[in-house]
N, C-alpha and C positions, 0 to 999 in steps of 0.2 A: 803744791804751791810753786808759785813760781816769782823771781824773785831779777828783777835788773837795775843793773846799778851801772852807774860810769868809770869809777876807780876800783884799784886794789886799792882795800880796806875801809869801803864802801856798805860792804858783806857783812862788816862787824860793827864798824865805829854808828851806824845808822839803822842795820836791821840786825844786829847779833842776838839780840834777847828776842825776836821774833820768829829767827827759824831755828835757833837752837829749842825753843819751844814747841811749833813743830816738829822735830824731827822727836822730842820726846815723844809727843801724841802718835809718832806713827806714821804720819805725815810725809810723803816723799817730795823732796823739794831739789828745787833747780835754782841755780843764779847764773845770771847771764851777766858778764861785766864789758860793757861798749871796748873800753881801750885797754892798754898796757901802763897808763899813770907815766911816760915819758917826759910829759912837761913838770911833774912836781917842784916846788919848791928845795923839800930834803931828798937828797939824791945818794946819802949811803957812800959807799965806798965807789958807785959808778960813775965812770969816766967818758960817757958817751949817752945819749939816751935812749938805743938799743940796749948796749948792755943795762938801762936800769929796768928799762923796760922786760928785760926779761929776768932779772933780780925779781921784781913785783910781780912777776909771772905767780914765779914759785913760792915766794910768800901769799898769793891770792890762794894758789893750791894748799898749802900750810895751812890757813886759817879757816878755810870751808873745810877741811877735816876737821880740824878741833872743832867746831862746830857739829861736826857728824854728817855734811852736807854731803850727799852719794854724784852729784850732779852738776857739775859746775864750768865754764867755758869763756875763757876771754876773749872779744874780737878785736878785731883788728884798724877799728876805728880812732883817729889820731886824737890825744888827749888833748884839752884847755882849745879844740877845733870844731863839735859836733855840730855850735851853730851852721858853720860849713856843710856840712855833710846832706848827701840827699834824702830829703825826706820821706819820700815815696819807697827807696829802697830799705830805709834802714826801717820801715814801718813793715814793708812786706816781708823782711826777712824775721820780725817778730809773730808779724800775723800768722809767717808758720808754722812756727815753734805752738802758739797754741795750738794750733789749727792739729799739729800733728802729736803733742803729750798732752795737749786737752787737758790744763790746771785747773781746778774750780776756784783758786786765788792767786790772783797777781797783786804785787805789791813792788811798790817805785817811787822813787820821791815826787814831790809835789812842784808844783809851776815856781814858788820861792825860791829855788836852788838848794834849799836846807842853811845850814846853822851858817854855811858859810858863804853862801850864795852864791854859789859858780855855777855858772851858765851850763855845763856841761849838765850838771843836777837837773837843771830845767826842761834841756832838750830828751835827758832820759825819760822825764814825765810826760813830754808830748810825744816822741814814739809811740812809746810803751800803753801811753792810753788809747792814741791811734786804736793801736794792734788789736788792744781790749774789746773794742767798739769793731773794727773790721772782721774779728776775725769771724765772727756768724752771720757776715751778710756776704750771698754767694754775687755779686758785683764787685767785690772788691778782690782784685789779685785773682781770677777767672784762672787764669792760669796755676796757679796753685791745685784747683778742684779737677781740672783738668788731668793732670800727672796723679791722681788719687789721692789728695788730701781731704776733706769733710769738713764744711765750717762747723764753729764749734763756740758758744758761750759759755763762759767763764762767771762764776756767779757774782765774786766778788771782784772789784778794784780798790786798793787801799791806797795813802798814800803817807807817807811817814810825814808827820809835823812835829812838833815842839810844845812845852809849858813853860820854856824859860827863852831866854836871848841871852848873845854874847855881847859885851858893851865894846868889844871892839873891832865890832864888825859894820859893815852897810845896813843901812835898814831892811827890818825881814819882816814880811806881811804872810805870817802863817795859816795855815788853814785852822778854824777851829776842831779842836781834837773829837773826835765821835769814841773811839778805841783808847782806854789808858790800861796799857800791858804790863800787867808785875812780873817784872822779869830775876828779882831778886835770888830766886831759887838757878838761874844760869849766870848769871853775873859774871861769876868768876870767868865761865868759860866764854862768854863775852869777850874781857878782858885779857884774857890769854891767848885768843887767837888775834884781838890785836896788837900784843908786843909780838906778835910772828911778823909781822910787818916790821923788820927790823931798818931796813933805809928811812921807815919813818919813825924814827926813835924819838928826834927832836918832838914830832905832835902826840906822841903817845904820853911824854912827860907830860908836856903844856896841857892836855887836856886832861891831867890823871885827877886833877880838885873839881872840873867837871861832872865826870863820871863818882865822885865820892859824894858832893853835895845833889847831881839829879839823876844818878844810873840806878836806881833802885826801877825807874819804870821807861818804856818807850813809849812815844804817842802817835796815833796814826788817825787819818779822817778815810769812812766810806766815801768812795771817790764816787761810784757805778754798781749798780746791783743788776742782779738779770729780772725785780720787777718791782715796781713802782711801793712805795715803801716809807714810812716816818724815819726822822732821823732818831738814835737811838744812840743813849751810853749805857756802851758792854766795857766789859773784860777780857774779851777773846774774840779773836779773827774767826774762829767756827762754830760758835754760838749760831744754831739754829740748821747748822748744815749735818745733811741725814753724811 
């Protein structure tokens, strides 16, 4: 599985109950996280946004362990700026990554932005789907196949959506849910790897009646399958895969 998000604590507050669940099945999993979260709002005891940004380093690293996650890598792409950023590049240096650990699922937020609608969520969804869709057609990034990498399909695309909204947020036009994951039985460690994000103490509080009244499940929609297919409501992201 494989797993990209834009911020530190992206990993947890969004997909926690998803790869910690993975990783119990067995499941080797990767997150890829775009930036270092240098434009946050709570900034912790950091006095520059270098230094926060590498605070949130090591709390991204913290939290993908308590997680169990073996696989995990921050880049170097500027926070609250992705709409910025080149598309072409930031797609083919995904389309590698499968191309060359060849995940059978990827999972990424949705075109919404998620709960809170930042833009940065959005552009993670058009990469990352890009990447999904490029990485098995040998046209795209020639050069990749070239230096010896092997296009490569990925069976699933997910996308994490919602059952509830925030009422003090911008309006959010969610994907309807295909996947509702009980994630009850990881919860805690959900939870736990997000107070390791300790600069963001303030959203961990605020969201703590969140996570009590709807963290019992996450919701995700099949984005992409590798073949044509009804829509279906499951319980689990590898229902059907050998």
């Amino acid at each position: 599985m494989l797993c990209v998000t834009a911020h530190p604590d992206d990993e947890c507050f969004a997909f926690g109950g998803a790869l910690a669940l993975a990783v119990e099945r067995g499941v080797e999993v990767r997150v890829i996280c775009l930036t270092d979260g240098q434009a946050a709002t709570n900034r912790g005891v950091a006095k520059s946004g270098p230094e926060l940004g590498a605070m949130r380093r090591k709390e991204f690293e913290a939290s993908c362990e308590m997680l169990g996650i073996a696989h995990y890598e921050v880049w170097d792409y500027q926070d609250a700026q992705l709409e910025f950023a080149n598309f072409s590049e930031v797609a083919g240096l995904l389309t590698a990554v499968i191309r060359e650990w060849r995940p059978e699922v990827v999972l990424t937020f949705g075109g919404d932005g998620a709960l809170n609608t930042h833009p940065d969520h959005s552009l993670v969804s058009f990469f990352t789907t890009a990447a999904f869709h490029w990485a098995g057609r040998p046209k795209r990034y020639p050069e990749q196949l070239a230096r010896g990498l092997k296009t490569f399909c990925p069976q699933r695309l997910y996308f994490q959506t919602t059952n509830f909204l925030l009422p003090d947020r911008p309006p959010l036009l969610p994907a309807p849910y295909t996947v509702a994951l009980d994630i009850r039985s990881v919860l805690e460690k959900k939870l736990a790897a997000f107070a390791l994000h300790t600069s963001q103490l303030p959203l961990v509080e605020k969201t703590r009646p969140v996570f009590e009244e709807f963290g019992q499940s996450e919701h995700y929609v099949l984005a992409a399958a590798s073949k044509p297919q009804p829509a279906a409501h499951v319980t689990g992201m590898f229902d059907g895969l050998m």
